[in-house]
Biotite code that builds the C-alpha atoms (Angstrom):
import biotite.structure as struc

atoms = struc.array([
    struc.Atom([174.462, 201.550, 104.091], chain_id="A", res_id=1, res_name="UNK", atom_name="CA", element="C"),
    struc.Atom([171.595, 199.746, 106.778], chain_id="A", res_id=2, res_name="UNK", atom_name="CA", element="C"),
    struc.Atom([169.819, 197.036, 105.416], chain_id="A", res_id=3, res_name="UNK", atom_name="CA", element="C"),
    struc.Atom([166.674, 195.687, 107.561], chain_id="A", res_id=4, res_name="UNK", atom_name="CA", element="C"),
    struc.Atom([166.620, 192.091, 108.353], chain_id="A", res_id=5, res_name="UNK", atom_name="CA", element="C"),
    struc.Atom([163.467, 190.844, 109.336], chain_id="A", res_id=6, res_name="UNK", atom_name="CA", element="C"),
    struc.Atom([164.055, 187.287, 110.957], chain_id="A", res_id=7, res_name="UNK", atom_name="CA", element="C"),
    struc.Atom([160.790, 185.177, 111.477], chain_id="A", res_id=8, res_name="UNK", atom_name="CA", element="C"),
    struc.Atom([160.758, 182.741, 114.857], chain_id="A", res_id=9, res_name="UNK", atom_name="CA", element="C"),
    struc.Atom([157.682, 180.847, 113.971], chain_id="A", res_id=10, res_name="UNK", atom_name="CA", element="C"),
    struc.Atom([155.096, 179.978, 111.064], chain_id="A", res_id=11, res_name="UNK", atom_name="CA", element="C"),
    struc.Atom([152.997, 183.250, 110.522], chain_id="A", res_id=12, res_name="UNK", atom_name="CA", element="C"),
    struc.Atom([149.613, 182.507, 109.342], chain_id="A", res_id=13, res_name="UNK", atom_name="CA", element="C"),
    struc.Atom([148.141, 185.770, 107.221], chain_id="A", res_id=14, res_name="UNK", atom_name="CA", element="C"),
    struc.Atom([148.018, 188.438, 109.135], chain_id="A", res_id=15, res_name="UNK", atom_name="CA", element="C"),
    struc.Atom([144.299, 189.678, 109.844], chain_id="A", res_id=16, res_name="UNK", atom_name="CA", element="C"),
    struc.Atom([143.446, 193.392, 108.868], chain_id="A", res_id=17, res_name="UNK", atom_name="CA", element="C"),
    struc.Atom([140.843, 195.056, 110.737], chain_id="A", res_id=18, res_name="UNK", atom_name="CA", element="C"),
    struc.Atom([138.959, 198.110, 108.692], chain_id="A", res_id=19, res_name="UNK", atom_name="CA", element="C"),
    struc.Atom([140.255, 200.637, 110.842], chain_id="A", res_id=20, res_name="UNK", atom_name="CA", element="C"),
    struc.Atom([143.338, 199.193, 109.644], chain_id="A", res_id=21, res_name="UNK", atom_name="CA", element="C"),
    struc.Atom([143.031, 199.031, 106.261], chain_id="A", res_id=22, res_name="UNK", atom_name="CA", element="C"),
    struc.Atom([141.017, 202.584, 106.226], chain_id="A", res_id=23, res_name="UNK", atom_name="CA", element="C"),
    struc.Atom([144.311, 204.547, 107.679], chain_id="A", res_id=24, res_name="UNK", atom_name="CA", element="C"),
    struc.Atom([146.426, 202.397, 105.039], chain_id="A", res_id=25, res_name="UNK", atom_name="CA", element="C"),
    struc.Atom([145.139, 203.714, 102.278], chain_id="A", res_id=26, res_name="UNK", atom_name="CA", element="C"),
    struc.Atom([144.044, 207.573, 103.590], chain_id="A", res_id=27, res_name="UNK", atom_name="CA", element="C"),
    struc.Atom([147.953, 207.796, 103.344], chain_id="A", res_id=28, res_name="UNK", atom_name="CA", element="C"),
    struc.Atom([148.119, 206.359, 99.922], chain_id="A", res_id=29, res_name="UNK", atom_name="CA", element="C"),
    struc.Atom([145.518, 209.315, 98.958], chain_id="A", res_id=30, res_name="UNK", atom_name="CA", element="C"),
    struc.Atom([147.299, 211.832, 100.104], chain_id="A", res_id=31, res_name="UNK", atom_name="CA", element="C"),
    struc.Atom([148.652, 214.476, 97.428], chain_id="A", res_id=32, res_name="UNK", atom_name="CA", element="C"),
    struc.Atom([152.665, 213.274, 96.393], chain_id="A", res_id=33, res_name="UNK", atom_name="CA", element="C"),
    struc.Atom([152.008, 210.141, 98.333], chain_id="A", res_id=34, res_name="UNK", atom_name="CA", element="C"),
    struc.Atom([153.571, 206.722, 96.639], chain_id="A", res_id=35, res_name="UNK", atom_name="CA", element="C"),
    struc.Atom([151.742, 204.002, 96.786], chain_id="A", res_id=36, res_name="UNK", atom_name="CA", element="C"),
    struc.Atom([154.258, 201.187, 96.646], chain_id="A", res_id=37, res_name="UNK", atom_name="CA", element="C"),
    struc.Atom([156.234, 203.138, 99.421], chain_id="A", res_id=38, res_name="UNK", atom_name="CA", element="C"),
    struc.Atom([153.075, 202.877, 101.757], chain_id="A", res_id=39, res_name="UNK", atom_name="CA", element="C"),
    struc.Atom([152.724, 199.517, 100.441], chain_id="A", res_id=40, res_name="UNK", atom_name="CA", element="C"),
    struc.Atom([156.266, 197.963, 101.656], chain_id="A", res_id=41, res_name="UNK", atom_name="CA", element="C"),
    struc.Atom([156.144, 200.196, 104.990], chain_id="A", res_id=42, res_name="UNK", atom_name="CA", element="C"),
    struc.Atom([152.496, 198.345, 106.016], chain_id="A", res_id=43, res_name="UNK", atom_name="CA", element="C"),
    struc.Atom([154.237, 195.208, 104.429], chain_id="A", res_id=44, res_name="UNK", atom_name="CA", element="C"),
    struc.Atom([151.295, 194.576, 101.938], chain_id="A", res_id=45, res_name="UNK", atom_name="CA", element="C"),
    struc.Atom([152.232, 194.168, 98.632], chain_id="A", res_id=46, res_name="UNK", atom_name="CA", element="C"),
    struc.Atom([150.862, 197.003, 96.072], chain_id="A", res_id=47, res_name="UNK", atom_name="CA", element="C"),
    struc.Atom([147.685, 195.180, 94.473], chain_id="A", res_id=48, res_name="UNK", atom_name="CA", element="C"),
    struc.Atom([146.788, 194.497, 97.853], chain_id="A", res_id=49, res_name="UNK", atom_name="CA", element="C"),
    struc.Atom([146.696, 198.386, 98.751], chain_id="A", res_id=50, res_name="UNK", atom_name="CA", element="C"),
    struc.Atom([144.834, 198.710, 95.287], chain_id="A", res_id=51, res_name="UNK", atom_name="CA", element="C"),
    struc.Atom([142.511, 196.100, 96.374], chain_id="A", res_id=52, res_name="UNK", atom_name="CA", element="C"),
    struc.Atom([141.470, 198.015, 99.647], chain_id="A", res_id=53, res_name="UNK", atom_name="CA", element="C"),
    struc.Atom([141.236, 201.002, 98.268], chain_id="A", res_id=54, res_name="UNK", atom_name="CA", element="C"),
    struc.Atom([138.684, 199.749, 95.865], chain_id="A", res_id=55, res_name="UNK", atom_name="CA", element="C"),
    struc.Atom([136.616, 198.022, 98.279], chain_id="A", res_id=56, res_name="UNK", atom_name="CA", element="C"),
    struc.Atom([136.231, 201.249, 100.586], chain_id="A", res_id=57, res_name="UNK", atom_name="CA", element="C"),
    struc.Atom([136.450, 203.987, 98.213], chain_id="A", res_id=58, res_name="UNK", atom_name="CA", element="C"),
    struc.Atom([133.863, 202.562, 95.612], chain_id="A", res_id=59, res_name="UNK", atom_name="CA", element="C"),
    struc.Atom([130.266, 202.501, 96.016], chain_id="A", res_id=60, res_name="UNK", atom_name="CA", element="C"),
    struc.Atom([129.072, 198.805, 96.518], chain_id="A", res_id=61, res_name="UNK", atom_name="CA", element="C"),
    struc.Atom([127.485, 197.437, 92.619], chain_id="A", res_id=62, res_name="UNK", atom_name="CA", element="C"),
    struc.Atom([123.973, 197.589, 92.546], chain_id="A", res_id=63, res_name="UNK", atom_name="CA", element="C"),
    struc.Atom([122.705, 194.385, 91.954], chain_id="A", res_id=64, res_name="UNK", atom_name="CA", element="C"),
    struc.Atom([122.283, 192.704, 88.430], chain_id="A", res_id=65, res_name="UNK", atom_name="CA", element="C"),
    struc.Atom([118.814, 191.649, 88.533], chain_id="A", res_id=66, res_name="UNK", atom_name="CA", element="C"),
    struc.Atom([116.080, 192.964, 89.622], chain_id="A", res_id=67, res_name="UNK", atom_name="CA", element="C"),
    struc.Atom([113.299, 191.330, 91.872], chain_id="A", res_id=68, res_name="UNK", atom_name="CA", element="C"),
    struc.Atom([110.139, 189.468, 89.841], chain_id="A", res_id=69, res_name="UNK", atom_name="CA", element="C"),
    struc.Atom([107.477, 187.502, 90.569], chain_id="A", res_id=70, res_name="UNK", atom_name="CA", element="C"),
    struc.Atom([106.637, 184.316, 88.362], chain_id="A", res_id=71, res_name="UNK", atom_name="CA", element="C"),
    struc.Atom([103.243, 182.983, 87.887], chain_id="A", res_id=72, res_name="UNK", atom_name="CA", element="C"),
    struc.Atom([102.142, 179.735, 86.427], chain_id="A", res_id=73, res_name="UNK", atom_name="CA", element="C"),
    struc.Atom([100.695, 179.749, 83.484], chain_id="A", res_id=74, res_name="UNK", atom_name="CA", element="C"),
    struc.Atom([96.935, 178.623, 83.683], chain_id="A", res_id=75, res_name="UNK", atom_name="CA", element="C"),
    struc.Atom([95.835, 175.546, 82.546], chain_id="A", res_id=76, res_name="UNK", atom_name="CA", element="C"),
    struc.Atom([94.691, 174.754, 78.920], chain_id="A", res_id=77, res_name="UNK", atom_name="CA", element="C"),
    struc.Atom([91.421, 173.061, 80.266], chain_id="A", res_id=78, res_name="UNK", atom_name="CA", element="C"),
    struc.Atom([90.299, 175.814, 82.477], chain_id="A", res_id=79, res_name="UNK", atom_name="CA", element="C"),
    struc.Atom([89.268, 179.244, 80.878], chain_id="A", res_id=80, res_name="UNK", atom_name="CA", element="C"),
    struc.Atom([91.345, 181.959, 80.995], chain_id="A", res_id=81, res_name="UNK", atom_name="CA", element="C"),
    struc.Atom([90.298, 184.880, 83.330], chain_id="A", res_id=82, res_name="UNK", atom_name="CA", element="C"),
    struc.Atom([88.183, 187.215, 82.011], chain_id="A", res_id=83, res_name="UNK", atom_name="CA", element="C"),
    struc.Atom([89.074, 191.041, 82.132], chain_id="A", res_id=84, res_name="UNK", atom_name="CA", element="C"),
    struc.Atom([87.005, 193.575, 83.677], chain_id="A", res_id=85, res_name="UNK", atom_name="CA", element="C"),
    struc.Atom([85.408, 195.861, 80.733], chain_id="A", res_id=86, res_name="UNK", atom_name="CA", element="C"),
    struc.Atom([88.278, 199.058, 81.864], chain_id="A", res_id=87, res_name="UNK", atom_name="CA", element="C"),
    struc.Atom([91.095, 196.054, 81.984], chain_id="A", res_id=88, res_name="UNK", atom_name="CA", element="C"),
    struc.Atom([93.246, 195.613, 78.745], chain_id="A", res_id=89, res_name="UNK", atom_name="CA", element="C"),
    struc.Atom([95.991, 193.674, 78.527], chain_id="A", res_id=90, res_name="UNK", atom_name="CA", element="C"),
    struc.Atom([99.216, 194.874, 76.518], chain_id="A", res_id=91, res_name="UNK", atom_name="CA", element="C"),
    struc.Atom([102.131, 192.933, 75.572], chain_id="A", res_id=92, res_name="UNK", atom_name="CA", element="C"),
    struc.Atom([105.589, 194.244, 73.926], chain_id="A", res_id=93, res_name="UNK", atom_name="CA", element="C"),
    struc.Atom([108.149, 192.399, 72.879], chain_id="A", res_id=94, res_name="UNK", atom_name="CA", element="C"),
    struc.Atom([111.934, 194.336, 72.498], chain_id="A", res_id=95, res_name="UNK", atom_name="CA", element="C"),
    struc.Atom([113.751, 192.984, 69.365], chain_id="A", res_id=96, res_name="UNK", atom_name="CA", element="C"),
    struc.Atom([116.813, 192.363, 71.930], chain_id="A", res_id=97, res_name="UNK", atom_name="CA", element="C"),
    struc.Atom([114.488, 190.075, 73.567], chain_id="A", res_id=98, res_name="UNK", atom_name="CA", element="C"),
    struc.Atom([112.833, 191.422, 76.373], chain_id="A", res_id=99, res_name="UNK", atom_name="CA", element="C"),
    struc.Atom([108.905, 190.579, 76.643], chain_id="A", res_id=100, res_name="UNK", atom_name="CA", element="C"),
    struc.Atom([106.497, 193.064, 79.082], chain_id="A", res_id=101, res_name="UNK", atom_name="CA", element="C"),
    struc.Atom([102.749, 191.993, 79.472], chain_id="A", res_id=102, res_name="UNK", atom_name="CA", element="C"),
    struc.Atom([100.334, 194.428, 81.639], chain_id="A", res_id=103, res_name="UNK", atom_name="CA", element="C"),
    struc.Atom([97.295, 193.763, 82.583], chain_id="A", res_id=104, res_name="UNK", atom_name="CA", element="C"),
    struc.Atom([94.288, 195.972, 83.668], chain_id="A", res_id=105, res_name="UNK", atom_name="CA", element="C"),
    struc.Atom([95.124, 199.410, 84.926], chain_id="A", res_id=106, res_name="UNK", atom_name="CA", element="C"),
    struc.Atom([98.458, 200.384, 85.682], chain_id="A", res_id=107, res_name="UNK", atom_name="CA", element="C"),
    struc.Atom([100.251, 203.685, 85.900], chain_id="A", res_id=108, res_name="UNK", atom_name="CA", element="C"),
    struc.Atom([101.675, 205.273, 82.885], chain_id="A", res_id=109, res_name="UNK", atom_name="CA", element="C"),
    struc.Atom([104.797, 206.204, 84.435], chain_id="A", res_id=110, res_name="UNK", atom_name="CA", element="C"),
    struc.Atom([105.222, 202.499, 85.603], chain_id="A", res_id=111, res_name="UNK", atom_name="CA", element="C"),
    struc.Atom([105.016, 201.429, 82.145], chain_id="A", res_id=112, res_name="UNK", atom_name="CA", element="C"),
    struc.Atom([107.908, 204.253, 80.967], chain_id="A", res_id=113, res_name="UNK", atom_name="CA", element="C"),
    struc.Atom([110.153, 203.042, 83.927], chain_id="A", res_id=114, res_name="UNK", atom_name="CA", element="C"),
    struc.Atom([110.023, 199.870, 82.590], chain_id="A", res_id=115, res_name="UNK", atom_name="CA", element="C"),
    struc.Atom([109.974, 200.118, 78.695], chain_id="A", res_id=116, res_name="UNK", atom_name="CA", element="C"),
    struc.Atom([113.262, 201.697, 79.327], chain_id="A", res_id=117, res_name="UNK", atom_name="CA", element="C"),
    struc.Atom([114.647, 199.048, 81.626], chain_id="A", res_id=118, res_name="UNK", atom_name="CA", element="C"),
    struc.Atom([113.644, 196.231, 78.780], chain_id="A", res_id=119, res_name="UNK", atom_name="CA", element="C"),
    struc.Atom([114.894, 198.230, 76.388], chain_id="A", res_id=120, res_name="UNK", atom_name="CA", element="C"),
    struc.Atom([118.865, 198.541, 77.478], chain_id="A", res_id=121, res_name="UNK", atom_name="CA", element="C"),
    struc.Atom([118.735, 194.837, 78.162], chain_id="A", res_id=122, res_name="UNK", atom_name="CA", element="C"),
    struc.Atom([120.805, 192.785, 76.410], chain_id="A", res_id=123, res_name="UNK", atom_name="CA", element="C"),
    struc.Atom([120.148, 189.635, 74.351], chain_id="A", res_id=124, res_name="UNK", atom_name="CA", element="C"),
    struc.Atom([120.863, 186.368, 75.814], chain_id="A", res_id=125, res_name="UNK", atom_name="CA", element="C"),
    struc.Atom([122.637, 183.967, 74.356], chain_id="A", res_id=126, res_name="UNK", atom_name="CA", element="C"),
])
């Protein structure tokens, strides 16, 4: 029986992976009958490390949470609101779980779907 003996000389900082690197590691832990925590110890990572990688290049990147808005001051109680044009309307909904959409004047009706049903799967705050 051969056992390995790795004997270290000096301090070893951790050990820098480049993506090319890390890329070849785990295309061999995706191939069919291939063990992961064999290709693991031979690259001398440990397993969750291999899992790790292969979930930061495999996956697709999470789309952000939020999405981009604009906030606007609210006008002052001593100056008169603006006044609508006689075709503007405004329309406000509020979604029980919270959510609160205002439009004013024209908009496009399939602007106003895509966003009913984006307020509408939001979650309540707490």
């Amino acid at each position: 029986m051969t056992k390995a003996i790795e004997v270290i000389t000096s301090v070893q900082r951790r050990r820098r992976w480049s993506r090319s690197e890390k890329e070849r590691i785990v295309a061999t832990a995706m191939e069919p009958d291939a063990v992961a925590s064999e290709i693991a110890r031979a690259a001398g990572i440990h397993t969750s490390q291999l899992f790790r990688w292969r979930q930061q290049l495999c996956l697709p990147p999470p789309a952000p949470p939020f999405s981009a808005v604009a906030v606007l001051r609210e006008p002052d109680a001593a100056s008169p609101p603006p006044s609508p044009s006689p075709a503007a309307g405004v329309v406000e909904i509020e979604f029980a779980a919270g959510g609160r959409m205002r439009l004013t004047g024209a908009v496009d009706s399939a602007i106003v779907s895509a966003l009913m049903k984006v307020l509408a799967k939001v979650k309540r705050r707490r």
